[in-house]
N, C-alpha and C positions, 0 to 999 in steps of 0.2 A: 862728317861727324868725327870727333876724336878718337880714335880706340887705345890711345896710350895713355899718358897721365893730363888730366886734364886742368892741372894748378902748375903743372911746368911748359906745359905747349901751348898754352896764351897767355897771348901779348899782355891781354888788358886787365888780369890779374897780376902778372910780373910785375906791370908799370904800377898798377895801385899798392900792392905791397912794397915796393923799392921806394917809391916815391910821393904818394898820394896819404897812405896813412898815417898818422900821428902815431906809431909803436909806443912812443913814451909815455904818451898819455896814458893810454891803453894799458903797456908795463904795469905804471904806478899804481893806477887803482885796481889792475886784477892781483896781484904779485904783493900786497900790502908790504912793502919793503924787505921784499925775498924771506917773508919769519917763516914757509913752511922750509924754507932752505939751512936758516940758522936752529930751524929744530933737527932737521935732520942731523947735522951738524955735532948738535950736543948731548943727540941721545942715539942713535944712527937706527932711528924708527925708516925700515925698508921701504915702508908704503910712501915716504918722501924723497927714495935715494933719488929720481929726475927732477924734482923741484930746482928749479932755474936759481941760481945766486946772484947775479947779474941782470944789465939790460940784454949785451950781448947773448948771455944764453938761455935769456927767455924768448930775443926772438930766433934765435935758429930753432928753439924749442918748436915755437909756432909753426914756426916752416915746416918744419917737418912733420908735424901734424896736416899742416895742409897739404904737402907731396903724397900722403900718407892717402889720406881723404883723395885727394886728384888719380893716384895709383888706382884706386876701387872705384870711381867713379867710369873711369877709361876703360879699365880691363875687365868691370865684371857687370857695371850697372848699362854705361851704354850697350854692348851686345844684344841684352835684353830689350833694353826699351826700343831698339833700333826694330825687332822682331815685335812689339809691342803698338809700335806706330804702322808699322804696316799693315797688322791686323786691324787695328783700330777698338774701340771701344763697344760695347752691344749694351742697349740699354732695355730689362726686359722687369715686368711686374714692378719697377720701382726700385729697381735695382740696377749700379751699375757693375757689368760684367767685365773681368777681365779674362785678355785669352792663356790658357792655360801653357806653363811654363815647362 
């Protein structure tokens, strides 16, 4: 199981984001032509100073959201669930139990 970051230590997320995805697509229609950037821009409303201006830095945006997300997946969520598979699951009155953390 991974305990480190789990969006930088496989393979088969690296290869899909490097080379599998359409980013552009993706870009264009989440990013409507970078306008929360050109607001920023024009009025320097703080709540858009990361808004991406570019393709390039909306995907290292990305990225780094998912390092981010892989970070807490590795170092905080696996250790538990790893203690959580072991114990297993207890199903009691209609209820499913978890073991206690």
């Amino acid at each position: 199981m991974i305990e480190n970051n789990y969006f930088l230590e496989n393979q088969d997320l690296q290869e899909n984001f490097q080379f599998i995805i359409d980013w552009k697509e993706i870009i264009d229609g989440f990013e409507d032509d970078f306008a929360d950037h050109k607001i920023f821009q024009k009025n320097g409303n703080e709540s858009l100073s990361m808004a991406p201006g570019s393709h390039d830095e909306a995907l290292e945006y990305y990225k780094s959201i998912l390092e981010s997300g892989g970070e807490i997946a590795g170092k905080q969520i696996a250790p538990i669930s790893k203690d959580m598979d072991s114990e297993g699951l207890k199903y009691s009155s209609g209820k499913v139990l978890f073991q206690k953390l």
